[in-house]
N, C-alpha and C positions, 0 to 999 in steps of 0.2 A: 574452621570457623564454627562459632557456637551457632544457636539454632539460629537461621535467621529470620528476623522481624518480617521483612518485606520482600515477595514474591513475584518477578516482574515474567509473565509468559511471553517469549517473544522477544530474540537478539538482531530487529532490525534497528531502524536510526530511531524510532520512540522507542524502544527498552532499553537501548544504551545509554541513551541521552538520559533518562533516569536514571537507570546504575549509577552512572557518573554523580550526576546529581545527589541521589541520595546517599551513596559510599562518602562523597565528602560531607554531609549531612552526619557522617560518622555510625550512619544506619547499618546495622549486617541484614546485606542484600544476597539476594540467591539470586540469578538469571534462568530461565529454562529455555535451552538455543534448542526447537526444533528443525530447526538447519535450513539453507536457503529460504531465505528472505526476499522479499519482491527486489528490492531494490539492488540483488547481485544479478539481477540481469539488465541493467545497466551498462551500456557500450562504453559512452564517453557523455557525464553531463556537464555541460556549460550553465544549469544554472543553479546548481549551488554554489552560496554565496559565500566569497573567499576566496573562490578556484577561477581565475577569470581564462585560463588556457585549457578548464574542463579538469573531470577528475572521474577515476569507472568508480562503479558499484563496488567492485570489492575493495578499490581502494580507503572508500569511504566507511566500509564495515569494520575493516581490519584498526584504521586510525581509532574508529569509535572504541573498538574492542583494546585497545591497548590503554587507551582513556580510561574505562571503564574497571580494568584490574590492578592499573596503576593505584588507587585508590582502596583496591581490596574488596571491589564485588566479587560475587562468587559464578561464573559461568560453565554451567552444566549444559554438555548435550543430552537431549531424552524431551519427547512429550508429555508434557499431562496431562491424563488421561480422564479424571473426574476432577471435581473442585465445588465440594461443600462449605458450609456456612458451619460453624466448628466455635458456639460461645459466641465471642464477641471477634471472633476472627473467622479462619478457614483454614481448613485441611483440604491439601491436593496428595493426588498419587502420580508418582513423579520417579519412572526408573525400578518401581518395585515396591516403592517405599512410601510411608506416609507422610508430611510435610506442612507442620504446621507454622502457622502466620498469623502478622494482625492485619495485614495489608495485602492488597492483590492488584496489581498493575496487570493491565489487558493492553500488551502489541501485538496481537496476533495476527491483524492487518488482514489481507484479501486475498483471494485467488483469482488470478484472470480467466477468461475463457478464450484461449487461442485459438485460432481459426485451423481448421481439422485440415492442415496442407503438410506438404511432405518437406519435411527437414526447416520445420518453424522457428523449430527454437535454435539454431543455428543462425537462422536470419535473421533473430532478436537480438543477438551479439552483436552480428556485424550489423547493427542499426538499418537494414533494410526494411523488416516489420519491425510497427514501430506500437507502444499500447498507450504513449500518454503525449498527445499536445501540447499540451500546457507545457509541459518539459523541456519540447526539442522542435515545437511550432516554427522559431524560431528559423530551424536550418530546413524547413521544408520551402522558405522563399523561392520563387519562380520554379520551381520542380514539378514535376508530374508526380500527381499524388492519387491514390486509391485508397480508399478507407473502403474495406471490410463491413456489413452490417446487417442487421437482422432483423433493425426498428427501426423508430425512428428515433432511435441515440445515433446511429448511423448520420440521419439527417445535419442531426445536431453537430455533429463532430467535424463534418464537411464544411458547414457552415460556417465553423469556428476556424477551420484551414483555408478557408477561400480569404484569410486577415495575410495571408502569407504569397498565397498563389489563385492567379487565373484556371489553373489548370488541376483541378482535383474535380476526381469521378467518384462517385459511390457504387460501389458493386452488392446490392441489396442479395442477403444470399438465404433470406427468412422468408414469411407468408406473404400473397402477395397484402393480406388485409393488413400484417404487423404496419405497412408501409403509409401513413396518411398526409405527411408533410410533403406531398411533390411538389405543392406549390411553391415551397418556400427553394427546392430545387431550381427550381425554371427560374424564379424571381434572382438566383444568385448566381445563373448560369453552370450551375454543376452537372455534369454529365451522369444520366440516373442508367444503369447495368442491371435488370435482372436476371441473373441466370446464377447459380453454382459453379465455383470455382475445381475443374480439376485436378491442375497440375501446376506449379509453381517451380520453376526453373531462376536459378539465381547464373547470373553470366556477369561478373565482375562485380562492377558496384550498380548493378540495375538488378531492379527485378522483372521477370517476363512471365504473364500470368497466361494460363490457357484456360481458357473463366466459360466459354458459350459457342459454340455451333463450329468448332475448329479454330477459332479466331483468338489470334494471338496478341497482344497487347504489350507494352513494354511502360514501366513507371520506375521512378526515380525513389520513391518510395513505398510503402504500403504500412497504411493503419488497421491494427482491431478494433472494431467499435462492439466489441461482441460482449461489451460489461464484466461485475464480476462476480464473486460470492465470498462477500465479510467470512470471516474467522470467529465466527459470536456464539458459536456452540454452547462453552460454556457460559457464559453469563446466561444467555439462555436458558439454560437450567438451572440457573438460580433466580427464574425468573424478574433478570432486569430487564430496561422497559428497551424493548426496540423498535424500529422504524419500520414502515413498508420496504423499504433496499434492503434490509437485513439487519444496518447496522446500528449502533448503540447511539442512545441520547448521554447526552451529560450535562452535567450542570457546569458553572460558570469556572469550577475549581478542578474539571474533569472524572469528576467523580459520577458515577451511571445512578440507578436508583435504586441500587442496594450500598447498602454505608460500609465503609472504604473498603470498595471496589472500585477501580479506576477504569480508564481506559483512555488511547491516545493513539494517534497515527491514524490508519487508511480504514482500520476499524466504527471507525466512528465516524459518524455523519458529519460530512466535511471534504476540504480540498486535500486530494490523495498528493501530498508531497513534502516532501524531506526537510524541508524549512518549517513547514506548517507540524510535521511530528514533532520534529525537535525542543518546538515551542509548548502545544501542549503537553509531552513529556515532561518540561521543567516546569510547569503551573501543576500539574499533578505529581511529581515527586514533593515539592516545596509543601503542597498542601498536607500529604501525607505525611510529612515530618512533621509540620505543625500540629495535627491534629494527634499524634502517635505525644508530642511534647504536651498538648494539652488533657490529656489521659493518664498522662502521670506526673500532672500538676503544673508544671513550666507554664504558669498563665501570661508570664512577658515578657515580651520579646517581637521580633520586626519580620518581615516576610509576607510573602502574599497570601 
């Protein structure tokens, strides 16, 4: 491929979805995969839309990923390590090498904070810990539920499961001050746990916590509510504007507030999910084509 135009950081479902998007834009796109993406940990989701009998994480990356090359994106593994303002574009260092562009697309997306238990991320396959609601609320109906937490996100997140079940506990594993919402506990009938969780024991499709004073518990499933920490390093240093959470603002076309830099998915201030990247993914490739066509004069023509 000649050099390419547009640099998209991040081969989850917002950097594909652009690939995609801008490869048939006819754009030479570069991807930079720094490998596992939130969303290959992923059991089985039921609610992306299409898949009515569910469909896992890496099913949906690999589909994206054959979408994506079909058209003649270019996907590199390697992270980028800097990424300056470079003219009227930007240079990243990417693999060893330097890499320049007029566009930069940010999926860099999040990292959770999983709760410090023995053999976690094994549970997060087999859908026992679980880190997003919104997702898979859905199949926590009537189940004994535990969510994990350390604030009062904790609070929140119960609150949001009690739409599903009578029976979810919060196991508060933070300060006792982080904690100020009991009220909203008692008013909803959630069972409030303070103590630290020792040992987590997985026996079929339960999970069995050893949380406080020898006392063993047994749940259907168990949440993190333990938050997370954006991917916003770079933009960061190129001083765009960010949030108290960490993560990026954007204007109405996805674009952060430095000019064209992008940003789309879990990164940016918004609903952390795979319908919702998808979408601004394709409102920021489009715009970036536009504006890439009106820079060298194409003043008309259709698109958002």
């Amino acid at each position: 491929m000649a050099d390419p135009e547009v640099l998209i950081i991040g081969a989850g479902p917002a950097g594909l979805t652009a690939a995609t998007y801008l490869a048939r834009f006819r754009r030479r796109v570069l991807v930079a995969d720094a490998g596992a993406p939130r969303a290959c940990w992923i059991p089985l989701s039921h609610n992306m839309p299409g898949f009515p009998q569910g469909i896992t994480g890496d099913a949906i990356l690999r589909r994206m990923t054959e979408q994506a090359l079909e058209y003649d994106a270019v996907i590199e593994g390697g992270v980028v390590e800097t990424l300056t303002q470079d003219g009227d574009g930007f240079a990243a260092t990417l693999n060893g090498r330097t890499v320049r562009v007029r566009a930069v697309l940010l999926a860099t997306g999040v990292i959770d904070h999983h709760p410090n238990l023995p053999g976690v991320e094994r549970a997060i396959e087999r859908a026992l810990v679980r880190i997003c609601p919104i997702c898979d609320g859905y199949e926590a109906t009537d189940k004994a539920v535990a969510v994990i937490g350390e604030d009062d996100k904790g609070v929140r997140e119960a609150a949001f499961l009690r739409t599903y079940s009578d029976r979810v506990t919060l196991i508060h594993v933070g300060p006792a001050e982080a904690l100020t919402a009991n009220g909203e506990l008692e008013r909803l009938g959630i069972e409030l746990i303070r103590a630290p969780i020792d040992n987590v024991q997985l026996e079929g499709d339960r999970v069995t916590a050893l949380s406080w004073g020898g006392t063993f518990r047994t749940f259907d499933l168990v949440y993190s509510a333990l938050g997370t920490s954006p991917n916003a390093e770079l933009a960061e240093g190129l001083g765009a504007r960010i949030g108290e959470d960490g993560r990026l603002y954007v204007d109405a076309h996805q674009q952060t507030s430095i000019k064209m830099l992008y940003a789309a998915g879990d990164v940016v201030r918004g609903l952390n999910q795979i319908a919702v990247a998808g979408a601004e993914a394709a409102v920021a490739a489009t715009a970036i084509h536009n504006c890439l066509r009106e820079a060298d004069g194409w003043t008309v023509g259709g698109g958002a």
